[in-house]
Structures are given as structure tokens and as C-alpha cells.
MDTraj code that builds the backbone (N, CA, C; nanometers):
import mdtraj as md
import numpy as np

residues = "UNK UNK UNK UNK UNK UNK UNK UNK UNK UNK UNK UNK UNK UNK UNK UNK UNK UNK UNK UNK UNK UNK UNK UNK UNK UNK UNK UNK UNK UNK UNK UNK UNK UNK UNK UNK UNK UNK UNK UNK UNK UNK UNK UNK UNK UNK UNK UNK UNK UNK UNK UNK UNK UNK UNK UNK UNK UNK UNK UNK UNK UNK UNK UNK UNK UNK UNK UNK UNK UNK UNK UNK UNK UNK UNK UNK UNK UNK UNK UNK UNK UNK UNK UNK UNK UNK UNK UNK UNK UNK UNK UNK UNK UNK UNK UNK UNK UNK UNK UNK UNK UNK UNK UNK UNK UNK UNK UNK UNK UNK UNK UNK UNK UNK UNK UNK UNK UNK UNK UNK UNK".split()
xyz = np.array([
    [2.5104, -2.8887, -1.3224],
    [2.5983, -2.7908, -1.3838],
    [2.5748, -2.6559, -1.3150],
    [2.7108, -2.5713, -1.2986],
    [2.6991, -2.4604, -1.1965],
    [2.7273, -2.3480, -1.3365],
    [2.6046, -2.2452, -1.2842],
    [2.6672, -2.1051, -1.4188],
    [2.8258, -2.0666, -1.3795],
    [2.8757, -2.0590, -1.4250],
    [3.0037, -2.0167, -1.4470],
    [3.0149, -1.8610, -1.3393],
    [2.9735, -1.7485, -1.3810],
    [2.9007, -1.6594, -1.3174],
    [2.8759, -1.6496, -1.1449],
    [2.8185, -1.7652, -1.1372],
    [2.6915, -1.7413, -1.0530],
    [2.6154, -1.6251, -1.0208],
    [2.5528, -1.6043, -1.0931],
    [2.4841, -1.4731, -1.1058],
    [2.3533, -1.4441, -1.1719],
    [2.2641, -1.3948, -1.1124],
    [2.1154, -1.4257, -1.1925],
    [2.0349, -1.3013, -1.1702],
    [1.9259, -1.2581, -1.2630],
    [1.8846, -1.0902, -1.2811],
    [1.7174, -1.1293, -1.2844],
    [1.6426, -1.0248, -1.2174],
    [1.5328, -1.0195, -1.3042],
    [1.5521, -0.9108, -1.4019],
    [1.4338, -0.9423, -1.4505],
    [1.4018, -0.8290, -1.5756],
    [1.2431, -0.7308, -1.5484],
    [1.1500, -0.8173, -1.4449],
    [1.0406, -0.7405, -1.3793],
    [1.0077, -0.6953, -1.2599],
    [0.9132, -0.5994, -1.3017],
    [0.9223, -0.4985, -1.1641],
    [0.8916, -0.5646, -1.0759],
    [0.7934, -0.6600, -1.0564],
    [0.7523, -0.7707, -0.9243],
    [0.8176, -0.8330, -0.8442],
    [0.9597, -0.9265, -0.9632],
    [1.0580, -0.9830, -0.8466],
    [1.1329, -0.9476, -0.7608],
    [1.1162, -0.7926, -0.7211],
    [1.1921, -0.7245, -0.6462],
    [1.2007, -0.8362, -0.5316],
    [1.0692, -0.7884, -0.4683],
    [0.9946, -0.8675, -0.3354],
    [1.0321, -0.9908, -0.3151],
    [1.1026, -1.1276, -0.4011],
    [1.1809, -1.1886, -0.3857],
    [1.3339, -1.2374, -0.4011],
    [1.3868, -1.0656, -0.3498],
    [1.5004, -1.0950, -0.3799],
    [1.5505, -1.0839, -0.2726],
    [1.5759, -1.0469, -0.1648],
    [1.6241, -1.1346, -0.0306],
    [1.6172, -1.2437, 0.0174],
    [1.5312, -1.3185, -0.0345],
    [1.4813, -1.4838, -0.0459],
    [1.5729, -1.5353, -0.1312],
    [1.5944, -1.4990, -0.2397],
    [1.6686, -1.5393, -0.3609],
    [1.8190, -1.5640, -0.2762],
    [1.8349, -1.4369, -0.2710],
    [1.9682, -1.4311, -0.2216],
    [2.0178, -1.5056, -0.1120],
    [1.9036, -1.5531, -0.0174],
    [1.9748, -1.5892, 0.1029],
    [1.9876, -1.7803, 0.0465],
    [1.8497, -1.7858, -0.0415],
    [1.8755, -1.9308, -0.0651],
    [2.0178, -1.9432, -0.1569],
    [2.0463, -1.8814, -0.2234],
    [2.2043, -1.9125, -0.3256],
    [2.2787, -1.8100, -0.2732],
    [2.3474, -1.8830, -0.1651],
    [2.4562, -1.8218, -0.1313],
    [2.5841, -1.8293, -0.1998],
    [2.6343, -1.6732, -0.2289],
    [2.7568, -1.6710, -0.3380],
    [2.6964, -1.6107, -0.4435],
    [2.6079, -1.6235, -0.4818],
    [2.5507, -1.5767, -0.6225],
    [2.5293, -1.4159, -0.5934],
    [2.5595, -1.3533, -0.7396],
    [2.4648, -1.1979, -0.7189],
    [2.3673, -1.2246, -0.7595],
    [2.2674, -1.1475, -0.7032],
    [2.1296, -1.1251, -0.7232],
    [2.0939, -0.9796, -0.8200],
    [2.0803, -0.9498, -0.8955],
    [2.0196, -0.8117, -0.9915],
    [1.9029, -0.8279, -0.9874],
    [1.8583, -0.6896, -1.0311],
    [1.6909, -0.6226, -1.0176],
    [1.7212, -0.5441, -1.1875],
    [1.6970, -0.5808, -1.2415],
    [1.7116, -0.4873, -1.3531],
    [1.5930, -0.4028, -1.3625],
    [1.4433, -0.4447, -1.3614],
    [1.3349, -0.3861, -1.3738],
    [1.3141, -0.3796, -1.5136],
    [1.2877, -0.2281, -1.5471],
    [1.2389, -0.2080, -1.6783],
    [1.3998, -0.1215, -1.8308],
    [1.4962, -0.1938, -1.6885],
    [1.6019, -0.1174, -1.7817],
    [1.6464, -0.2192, -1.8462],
    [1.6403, -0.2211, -1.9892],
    [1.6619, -0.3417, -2.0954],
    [1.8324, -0.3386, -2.1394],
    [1.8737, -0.2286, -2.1045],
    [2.0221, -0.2511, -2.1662],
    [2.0844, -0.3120, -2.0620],
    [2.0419, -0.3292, -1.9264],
    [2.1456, -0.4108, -1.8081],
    [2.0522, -0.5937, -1.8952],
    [1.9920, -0.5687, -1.8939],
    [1.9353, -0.7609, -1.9275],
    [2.0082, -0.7840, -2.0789],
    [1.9948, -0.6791, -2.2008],
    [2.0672, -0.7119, -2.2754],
    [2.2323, -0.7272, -2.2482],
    [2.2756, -0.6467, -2.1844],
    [2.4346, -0.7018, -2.1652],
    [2.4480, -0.8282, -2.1051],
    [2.3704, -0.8608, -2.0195],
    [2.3779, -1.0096, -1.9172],
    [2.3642, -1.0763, -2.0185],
    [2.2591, -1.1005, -2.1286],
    [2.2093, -1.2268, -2.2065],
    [2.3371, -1.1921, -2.3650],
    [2.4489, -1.1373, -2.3044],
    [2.5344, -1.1617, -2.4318],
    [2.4735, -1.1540, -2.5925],
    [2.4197, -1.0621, -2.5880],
    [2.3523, -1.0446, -2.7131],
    [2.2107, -1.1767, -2.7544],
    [2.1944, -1.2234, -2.6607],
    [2.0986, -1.3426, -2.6577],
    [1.9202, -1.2548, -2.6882],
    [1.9170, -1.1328, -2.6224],
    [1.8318, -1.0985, -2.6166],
    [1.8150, -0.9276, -2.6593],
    [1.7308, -0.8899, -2.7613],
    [1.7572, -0.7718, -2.8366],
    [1.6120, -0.7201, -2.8734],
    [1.5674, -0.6472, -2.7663],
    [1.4387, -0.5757, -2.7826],
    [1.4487, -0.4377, -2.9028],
    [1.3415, -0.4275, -2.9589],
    [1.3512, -0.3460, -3.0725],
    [1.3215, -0.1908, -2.9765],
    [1.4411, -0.0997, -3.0624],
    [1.4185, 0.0095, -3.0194],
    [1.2867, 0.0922, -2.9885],
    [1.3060, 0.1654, -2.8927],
    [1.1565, 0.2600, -2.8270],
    [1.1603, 0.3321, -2.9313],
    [0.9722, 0.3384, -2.9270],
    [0.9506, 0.4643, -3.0569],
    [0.9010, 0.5423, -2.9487],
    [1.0006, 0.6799, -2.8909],
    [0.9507, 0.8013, -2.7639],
    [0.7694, 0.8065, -2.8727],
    [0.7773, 0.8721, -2.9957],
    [0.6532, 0.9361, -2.9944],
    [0.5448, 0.8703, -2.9936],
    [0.5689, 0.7173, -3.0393],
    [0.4458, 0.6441, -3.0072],
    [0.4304, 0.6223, -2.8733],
    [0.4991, 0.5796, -2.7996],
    [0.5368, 0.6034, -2.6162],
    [0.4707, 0.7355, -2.5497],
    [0.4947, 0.7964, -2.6101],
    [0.4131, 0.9270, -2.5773],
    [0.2357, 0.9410, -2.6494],
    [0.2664, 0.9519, -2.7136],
    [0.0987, 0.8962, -2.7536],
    [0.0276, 0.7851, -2.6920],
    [0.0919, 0.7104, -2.6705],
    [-0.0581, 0.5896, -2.5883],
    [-0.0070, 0.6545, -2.4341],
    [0.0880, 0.7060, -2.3672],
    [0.0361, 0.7727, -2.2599],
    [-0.0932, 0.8882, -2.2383],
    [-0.0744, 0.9389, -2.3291],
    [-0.1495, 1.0591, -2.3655],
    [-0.2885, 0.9688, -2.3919],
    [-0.3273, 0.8711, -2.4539],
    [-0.4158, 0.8292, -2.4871],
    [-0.5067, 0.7420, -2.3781],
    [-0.4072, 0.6560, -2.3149],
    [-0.4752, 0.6336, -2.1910],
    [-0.5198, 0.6919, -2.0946],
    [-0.4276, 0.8209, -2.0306],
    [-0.4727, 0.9566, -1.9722],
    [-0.6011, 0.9811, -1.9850],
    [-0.6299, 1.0175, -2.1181],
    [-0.7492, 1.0539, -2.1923],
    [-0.8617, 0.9565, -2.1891],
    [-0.8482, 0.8653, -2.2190],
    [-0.9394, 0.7518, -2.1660],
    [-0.9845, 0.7332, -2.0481],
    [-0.9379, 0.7784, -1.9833],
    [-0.9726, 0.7558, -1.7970],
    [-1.0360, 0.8521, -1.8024],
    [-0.9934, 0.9803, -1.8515],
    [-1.0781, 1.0664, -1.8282],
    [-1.1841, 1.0964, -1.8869],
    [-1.2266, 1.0377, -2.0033],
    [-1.3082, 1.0312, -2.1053],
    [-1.4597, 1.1555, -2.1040],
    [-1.4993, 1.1410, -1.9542],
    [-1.5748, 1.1872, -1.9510],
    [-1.6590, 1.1378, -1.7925],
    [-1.7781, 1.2519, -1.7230],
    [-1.7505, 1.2042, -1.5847],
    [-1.8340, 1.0891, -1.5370],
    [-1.7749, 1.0077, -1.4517],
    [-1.8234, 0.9179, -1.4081],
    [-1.8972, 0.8993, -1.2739],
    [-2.0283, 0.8299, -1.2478],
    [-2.0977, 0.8027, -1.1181],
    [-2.0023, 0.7051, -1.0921],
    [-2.0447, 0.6982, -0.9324],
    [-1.9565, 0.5897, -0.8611],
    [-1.9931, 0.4419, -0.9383],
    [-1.9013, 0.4024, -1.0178],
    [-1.9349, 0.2615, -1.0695],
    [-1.9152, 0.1545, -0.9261],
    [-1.8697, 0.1886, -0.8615],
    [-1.7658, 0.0406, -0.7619],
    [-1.9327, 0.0673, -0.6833],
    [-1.9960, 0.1711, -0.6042],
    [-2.0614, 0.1673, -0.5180],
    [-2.1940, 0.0848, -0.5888],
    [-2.2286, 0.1061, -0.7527],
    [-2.3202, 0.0372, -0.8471],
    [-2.3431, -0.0989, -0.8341],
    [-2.2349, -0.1735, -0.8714],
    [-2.1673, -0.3031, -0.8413],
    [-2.2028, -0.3363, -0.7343],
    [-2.1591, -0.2879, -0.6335],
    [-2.1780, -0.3401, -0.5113],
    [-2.3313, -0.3468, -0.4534],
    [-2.3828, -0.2697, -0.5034],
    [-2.5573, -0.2851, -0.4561],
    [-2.5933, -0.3629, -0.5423],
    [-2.5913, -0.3755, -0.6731],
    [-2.6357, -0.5050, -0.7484],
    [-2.6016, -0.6501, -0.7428],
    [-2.4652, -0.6295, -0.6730],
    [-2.4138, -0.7799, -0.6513],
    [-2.3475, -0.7963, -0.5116],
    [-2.4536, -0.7961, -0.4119],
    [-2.4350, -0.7418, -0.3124],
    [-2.2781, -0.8745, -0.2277],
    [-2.2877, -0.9989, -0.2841],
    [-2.1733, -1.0977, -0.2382],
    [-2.0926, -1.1509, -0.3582],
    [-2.0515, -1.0262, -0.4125],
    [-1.9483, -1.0803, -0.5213],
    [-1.8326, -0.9862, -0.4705],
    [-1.6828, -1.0219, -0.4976],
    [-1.5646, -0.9368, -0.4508],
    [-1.5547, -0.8135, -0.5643],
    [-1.5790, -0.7138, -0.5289],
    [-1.5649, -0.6213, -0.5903],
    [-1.4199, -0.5405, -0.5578],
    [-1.3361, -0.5188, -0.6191],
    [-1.2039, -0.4770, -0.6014],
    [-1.2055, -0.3351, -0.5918],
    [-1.1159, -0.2432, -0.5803],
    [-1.0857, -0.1201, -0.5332],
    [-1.0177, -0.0669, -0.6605],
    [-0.9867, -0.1256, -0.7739],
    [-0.9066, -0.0621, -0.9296],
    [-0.9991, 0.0513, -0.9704],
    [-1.1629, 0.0618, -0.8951],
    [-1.2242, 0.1864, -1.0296],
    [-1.1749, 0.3315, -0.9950],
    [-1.1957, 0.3992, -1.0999],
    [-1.1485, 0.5223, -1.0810],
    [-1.2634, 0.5976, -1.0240],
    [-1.2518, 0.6995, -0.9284],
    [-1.2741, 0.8051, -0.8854],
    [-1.4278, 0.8471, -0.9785],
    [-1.5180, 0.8828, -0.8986],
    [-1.6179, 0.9214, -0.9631],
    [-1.5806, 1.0413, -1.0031],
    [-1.6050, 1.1807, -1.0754],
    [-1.5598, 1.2583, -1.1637],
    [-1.7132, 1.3805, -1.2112],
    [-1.6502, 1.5030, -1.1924],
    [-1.7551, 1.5708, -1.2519],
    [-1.7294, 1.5831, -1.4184],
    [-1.8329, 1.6502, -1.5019],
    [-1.8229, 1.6689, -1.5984],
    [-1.6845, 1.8036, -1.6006],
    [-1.7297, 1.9016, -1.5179],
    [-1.6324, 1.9923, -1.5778],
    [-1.4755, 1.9644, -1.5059],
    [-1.4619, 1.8571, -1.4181],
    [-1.3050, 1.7667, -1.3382],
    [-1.2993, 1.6987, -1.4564],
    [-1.3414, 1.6442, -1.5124],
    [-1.3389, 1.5772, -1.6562],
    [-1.2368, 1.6371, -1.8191],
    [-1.2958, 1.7502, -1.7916],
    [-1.2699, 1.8643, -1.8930],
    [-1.1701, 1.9047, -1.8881],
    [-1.1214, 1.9149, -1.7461],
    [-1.0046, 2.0053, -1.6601],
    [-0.8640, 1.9101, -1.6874],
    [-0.9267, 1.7703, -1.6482],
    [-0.8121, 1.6232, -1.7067],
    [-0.7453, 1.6664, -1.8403],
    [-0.8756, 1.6462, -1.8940],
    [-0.8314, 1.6324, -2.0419],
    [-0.7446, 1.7542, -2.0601],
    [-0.7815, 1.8558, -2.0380],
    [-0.7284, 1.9802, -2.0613],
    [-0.5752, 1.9975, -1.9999],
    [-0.5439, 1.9346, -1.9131],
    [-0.4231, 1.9280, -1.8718],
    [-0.3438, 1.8200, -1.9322],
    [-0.3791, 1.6918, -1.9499],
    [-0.3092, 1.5868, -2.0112],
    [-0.2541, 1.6283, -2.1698],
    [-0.3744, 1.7174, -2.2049],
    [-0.3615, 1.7566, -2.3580],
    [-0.2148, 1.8523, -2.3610],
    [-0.2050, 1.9712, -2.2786],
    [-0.1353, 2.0883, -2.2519],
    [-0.0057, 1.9771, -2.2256],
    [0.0065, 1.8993, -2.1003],
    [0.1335, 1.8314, -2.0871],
    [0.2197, 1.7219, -2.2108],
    [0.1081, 1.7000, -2.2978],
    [0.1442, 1.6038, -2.4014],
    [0.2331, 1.6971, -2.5397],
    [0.1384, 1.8498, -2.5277],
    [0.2015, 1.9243, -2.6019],
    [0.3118, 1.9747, -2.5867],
    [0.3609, 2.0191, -2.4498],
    [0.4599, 2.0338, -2.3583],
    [0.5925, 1.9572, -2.4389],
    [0.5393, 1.8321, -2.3955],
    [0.6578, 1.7499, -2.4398],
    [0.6837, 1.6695, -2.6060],
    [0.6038, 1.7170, -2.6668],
    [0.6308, 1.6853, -2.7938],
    [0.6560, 1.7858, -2.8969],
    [0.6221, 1.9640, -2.8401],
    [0.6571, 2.0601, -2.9090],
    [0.5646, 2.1394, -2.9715],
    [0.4294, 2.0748, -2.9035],
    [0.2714, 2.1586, -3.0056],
    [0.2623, 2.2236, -2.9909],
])
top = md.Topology()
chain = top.add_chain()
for i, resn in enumerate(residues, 1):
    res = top.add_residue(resn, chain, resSeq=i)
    for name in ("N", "CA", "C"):
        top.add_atom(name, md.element.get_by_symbol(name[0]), res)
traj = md.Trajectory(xyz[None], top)
């Protein structure tokens, strides 16, 4: 059975990277990238699919909160730690930035100011 359409979307940011592949294997078909925009996937899925509205201020609060978390307070090089203790294990490149106490302060102090910025404090 052929979609009627022929036409097929992602909905995540990843499948970008296979969408010239996509496309060249189904020829005729459109290919979409929707990403993180939910009203192009809700119109495609005909009301099939109906994510509950964004709450901006909770959205804004766990940004603000994770911000804050990273910056928590300053950090020694954890990755270089790791790596002398476990001298043949794969240690990845995700840690953050070692950090002074008062680069620490300065984070917070800005994440705080930009959060107020945009919520009206």
C-alpha cells in the first residue's frame, strides 16, 4: 500500500543528517524536517497527534535552573581527574570547563539578571 501523499516528516532534530538519503531512496516523495516545531507535525498527523500546550514560565524556569546548576559552584578539572585514575577507560569530552569560585558567582549572577530580564523581576 502506497500513502496517498507520498510524503513523510521528521519530528527530530537528528534526522536532519538523513535526509538526502531519504530522499534520494523515495523518489517522488517530499521529505520534511520539522524539528522541534510541533504545529507543522500536528497538521501532518490530522489531528492524530496533540501535544499539550507550553507552559513559557515553567520553560523558563528549568532553563534558568539548569544554567544554575552548571554553574553551581567552581569546579577542578573533573575530565583531567578521571583520566589519571582510570588511566584506559574512554573518557568523553561532555565535562564542563573547570571554573573559579568568583567565574562561578559571575554565571550565576548573569543567568539570574537574564532570567529576570525576561520574566519581569
Amino acid at each position: 500500500m502506497t500513502p496517498a501523499r507520498r510524503r513523510v516528516g521528521w519530528w527530530l532534530n537528528t534526522a536532519r543528517a538523513h535526509g538526502r538519503s531519504a530522499a534520494a531512496r523515495w523518489p517522488g516523495w517530499t521529505v520534511e524536517f520539522w524539528e522541534d516545531r510541533w504545529a507543522a507535525h500536528e497538521r501532518a498527523c490530522g489531528g492524530r497527534f496533540a501535544p499539550p500546550a507550553p507552559d513559557r514560565a515553567a520553560a523558563l524556569a528549568d532553563v534558568r535552573d539548569r544554567a544554575l546548576e552548571r554553574w553551581a559552584g567552581p569546579r577542578g578539572d573533573v575530565r583531567a581527574r578521571l583520566v589519571a585514575a582510570l588511566p584506559h577507560a574512554v573518557i568523553g569530552q561532555g565535562f564542563a570547563p573547570a571554573v573559579t569560585a568568583q567565574q562561578a558567582a559571575a554565571a550565576r549572577a548573569a543567568v539570574e539578571r537574564a532570567y529576570g530580564t525576561v520574566v519581569g523581576t
